[in-house]
N, C-alpha and C positions, 0 to 999 in steps of 0.2 A: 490359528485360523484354518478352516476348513470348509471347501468351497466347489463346487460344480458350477460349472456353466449353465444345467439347469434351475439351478438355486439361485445365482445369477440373472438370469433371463427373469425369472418371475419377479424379485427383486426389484429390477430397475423397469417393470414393466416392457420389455422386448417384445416386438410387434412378429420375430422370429427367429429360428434357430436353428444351423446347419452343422450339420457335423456330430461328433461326441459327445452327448449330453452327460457323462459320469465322470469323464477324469478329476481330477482330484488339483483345486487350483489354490495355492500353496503363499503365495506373492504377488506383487503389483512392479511394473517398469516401464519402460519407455518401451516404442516400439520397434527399437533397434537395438536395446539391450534385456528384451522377455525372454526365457526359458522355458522348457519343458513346463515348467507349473506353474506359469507366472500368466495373469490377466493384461491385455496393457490395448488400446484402444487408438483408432485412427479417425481426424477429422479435418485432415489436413491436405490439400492434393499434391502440394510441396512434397510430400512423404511417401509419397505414393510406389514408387521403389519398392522403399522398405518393406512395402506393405507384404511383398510378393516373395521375399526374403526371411519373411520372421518365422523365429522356434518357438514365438507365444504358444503357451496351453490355449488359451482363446482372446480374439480381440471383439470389442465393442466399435459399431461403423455403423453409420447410418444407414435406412431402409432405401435412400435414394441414389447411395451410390451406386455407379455402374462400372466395374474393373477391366482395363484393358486386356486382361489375358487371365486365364483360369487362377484361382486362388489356391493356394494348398491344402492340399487336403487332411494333413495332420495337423491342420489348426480348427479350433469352435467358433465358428462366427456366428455374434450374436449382434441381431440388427435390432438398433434402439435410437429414438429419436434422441437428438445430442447425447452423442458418445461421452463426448469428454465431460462433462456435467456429470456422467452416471458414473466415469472412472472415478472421480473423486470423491463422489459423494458416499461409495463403497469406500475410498480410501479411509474417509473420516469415520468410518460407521467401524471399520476393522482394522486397522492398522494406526491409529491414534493412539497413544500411550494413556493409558487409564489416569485420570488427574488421584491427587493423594485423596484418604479418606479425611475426613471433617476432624476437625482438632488442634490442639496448640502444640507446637513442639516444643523443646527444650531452649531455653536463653532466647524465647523471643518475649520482646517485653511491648504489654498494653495497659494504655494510661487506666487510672479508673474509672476515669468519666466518659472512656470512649464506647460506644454500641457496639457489641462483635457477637452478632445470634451465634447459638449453638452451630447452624447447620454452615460452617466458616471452616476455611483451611489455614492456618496463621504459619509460615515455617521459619527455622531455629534463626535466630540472629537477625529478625526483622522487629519495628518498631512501629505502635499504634501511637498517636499522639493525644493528645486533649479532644475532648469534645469531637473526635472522629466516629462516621457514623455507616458500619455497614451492613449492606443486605446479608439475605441466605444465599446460599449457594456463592460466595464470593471466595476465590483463594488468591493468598498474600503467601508470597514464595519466597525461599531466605534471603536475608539481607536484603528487605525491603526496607526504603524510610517513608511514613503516611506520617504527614505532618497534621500541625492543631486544623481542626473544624474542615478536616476533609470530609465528604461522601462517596461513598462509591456502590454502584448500581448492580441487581443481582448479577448473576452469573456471569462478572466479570473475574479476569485472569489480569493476575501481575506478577511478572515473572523476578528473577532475581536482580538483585543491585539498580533495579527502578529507585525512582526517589520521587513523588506524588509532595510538591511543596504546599503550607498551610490554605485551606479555601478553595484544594480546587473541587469541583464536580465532574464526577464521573457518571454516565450512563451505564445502562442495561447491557449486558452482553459484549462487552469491552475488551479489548487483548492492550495489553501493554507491555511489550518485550526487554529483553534484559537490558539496563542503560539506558531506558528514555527515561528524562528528565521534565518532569512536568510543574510547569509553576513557579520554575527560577524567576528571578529579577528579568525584566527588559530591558535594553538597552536601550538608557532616557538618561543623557548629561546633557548640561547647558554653561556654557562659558559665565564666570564670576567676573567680579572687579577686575582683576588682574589676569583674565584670560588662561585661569586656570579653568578646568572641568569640576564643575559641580553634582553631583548626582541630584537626580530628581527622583522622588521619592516613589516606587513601585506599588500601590495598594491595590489594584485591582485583582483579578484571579481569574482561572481556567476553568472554561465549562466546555465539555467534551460530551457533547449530545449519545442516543444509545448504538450501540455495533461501531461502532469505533477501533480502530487498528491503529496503535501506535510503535512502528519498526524501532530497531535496537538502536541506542544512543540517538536517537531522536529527540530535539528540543523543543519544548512550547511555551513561552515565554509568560511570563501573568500579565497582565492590562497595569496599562501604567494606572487608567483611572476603567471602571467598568470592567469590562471582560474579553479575555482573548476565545471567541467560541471557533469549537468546530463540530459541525453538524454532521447529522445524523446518517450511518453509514460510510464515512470516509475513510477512506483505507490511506496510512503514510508509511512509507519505505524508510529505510534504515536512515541514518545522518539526515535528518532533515531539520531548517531550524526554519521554525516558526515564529514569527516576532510579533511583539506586545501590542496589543489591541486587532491583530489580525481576524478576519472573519473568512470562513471556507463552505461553501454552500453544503449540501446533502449529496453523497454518492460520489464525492469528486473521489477523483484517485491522484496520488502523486509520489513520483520514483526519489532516488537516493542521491542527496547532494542536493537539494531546489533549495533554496533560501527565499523568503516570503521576507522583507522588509515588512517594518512596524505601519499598522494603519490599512494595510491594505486588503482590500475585498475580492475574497476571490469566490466565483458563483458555483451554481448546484453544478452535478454530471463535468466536472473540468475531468482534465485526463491531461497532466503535467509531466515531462518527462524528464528525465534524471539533469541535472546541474542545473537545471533553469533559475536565474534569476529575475524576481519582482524590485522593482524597486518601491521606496515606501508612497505607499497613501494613493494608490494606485487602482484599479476597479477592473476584473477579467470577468466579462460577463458570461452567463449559464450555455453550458453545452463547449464553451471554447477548449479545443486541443494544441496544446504547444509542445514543439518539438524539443528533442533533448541539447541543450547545451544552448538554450537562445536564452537573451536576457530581454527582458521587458521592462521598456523606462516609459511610458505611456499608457495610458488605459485602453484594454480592448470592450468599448462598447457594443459592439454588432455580437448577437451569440450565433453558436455555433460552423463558425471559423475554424483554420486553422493556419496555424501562427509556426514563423520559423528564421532563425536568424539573429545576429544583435547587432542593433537593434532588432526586435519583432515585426517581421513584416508578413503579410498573407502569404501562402506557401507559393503560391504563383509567382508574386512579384520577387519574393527574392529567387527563386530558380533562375526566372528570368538573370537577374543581377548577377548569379553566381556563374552561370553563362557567358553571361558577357565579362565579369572580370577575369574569368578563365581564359580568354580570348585576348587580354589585354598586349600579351606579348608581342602578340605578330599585329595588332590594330596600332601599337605605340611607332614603329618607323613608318610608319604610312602615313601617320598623322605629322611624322617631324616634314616627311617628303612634299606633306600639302602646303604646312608651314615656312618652308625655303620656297616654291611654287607662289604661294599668293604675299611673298614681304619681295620678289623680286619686283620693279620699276616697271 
């Protein structure tokens, strides 16, 4: 990669540009760790320090900031409406590793009645199953397993040692990272005669709407009966288990560790934070944000909340709560001192 801050600026459409228009910019970093030839971009006021400190070749900063004190001058500052949009979106354009060309490798084995166009990347030691059916531009990366009367949508990625279980659907433009698990059994026993566990029998399947992100060792469990969906644009972090018949609206995001109990509905635009638990058969309505490490054993009807705590309670009230149970220690002898006061005669 070979790069000028002029070439740069034109690029991400920059509204201007100070400094050295020719150096030669080499890499992408942080803004506390850029060098001589490296691009790396501020839009943070947290950072702002840094800002005044860096050996970046040049940073990307918005046209409306305004900096406490002169800027350096062997940096190229290049002012672009959202910096960090345009850092990445060069990141992805140049420094993305080129996917493999189109083709089968060696000891990867596909059924004969599964669809695999020409324009497919299939890699060594992964497995198509029966009646599997895939677009162009799809790549299947070693030691994959795509079980019977799977589909999967073009220009989706599946990374190594995924396991895509029989029926599920996949959309368009899909990432599936190394270790998610899609389509296993849910977790559905029922106590028999004798108070033994029974299984109940798993027939439903996965439908995973288009632009979908599914983080490494991530679970999504199949529908006991119908479908476990998740809609269109959702992004999910690593260890996540999803549970059987769950539904997740469009655009939600959700970090690493949340466990979604079976049944439950969670809405469009959420923004879930790492360990949170759902319990089952439960309802988060559109827009709600919950914080990391609260469990939720009620449904949050009102949208666009946010939620914090376990139980889940509005960010307010439990502050409030955390406050005062902070407080508990020196409130506790004041309360025994009322106590001997109002049981005296």
């Amino acid at each position: 990669m070979t790069l000028t801050p002029l070439s740069i600026a034109q690029e991400v459409g920059a509204e201007r540009l100070v400094g050295d228009s020719t150096r030669l910019i080499t890499g992408f970093a942080s803004l506390t760790e850029a060098g001589e030839t490296d691009l790396t971009f501020f839009s943070d006021g947290r950072y702002e320090a840094y800002l005044y400190a860096t050996k970046a070749a040049a940073v990307l900063l918005s046209p409306d900031f305004q900096p406490k004190k002169p800027l350096p001058s062997h940096t190229t500052w290049i002012y672009v409406r959202r910096p960090e949009h345009a850092f990445y979106s060069l990141i992805s354009k140049y420094r993305v590793p080129p996917l493999p060309q189109w083709g089968r490798e060696p000891y990867s084995v596909i059924h004969p009645t599964a669809e695999v166009p020409e324009a497919t990347y299939i890699g060594a030691f992964s497995y198509i199953g029966e009646r599997v059916r895939l677009s162009d531009n799809v790549w299947i990366f070693p030691f994959v397993y795509i079980g019977a009367e799977v589909e999967i949508g073009e220009g989706t990625l599946v990374y190594p040692h995924a396991v895509i279980m029989p029926g599920t659907k996949i959309g368009r433009g899909c990432i599936i990272h190394p270790g998610a698990v899609i389509g296993a059994d849910g977790f559905g026993f029922y106590k028999g005669e004798q108070r033994l566990y029974e299984r109940i029998p798993q027939i439903g399947h996965v439908v995973l709407e288009d632009e979908v992100e599914v983080g490494a060792n991530t679970c999504i469990d199949r529908a006991t009966l119908g479908q476990t969906h998740v809609g269109y644009g959702v992004k999910l972090d690593n260890l996540i288990q999803v549970g059987h018949n769950v539904k997740i609206g469009a655009h939600t995001a959700i970090a690493a560790q949340t466990g979604i109990a079976g049944s439950s509905v969670v809405g469009a635009y959420c923004r879930i934070g790492g360990q949170v638990g759902i319990a089952d058969h439960l309802r988060v309505a559109d827009h709600s944000s919950i914080a990391a490490q609260s469990g939720v054993s009620r449904s949050i009807t009102t949208p666009g909340k946010s939620w914090r705590g376990s139980p889940a309670q509005e960010v307010r009230q439990q502050l409030l709560i955390e406050a005062l149970t902070r407080r508990l220690p020196e409130i506790y002898p004041k309360l025994r001192e009322l106590e001997k006061i109002l049981s005296q005669p």
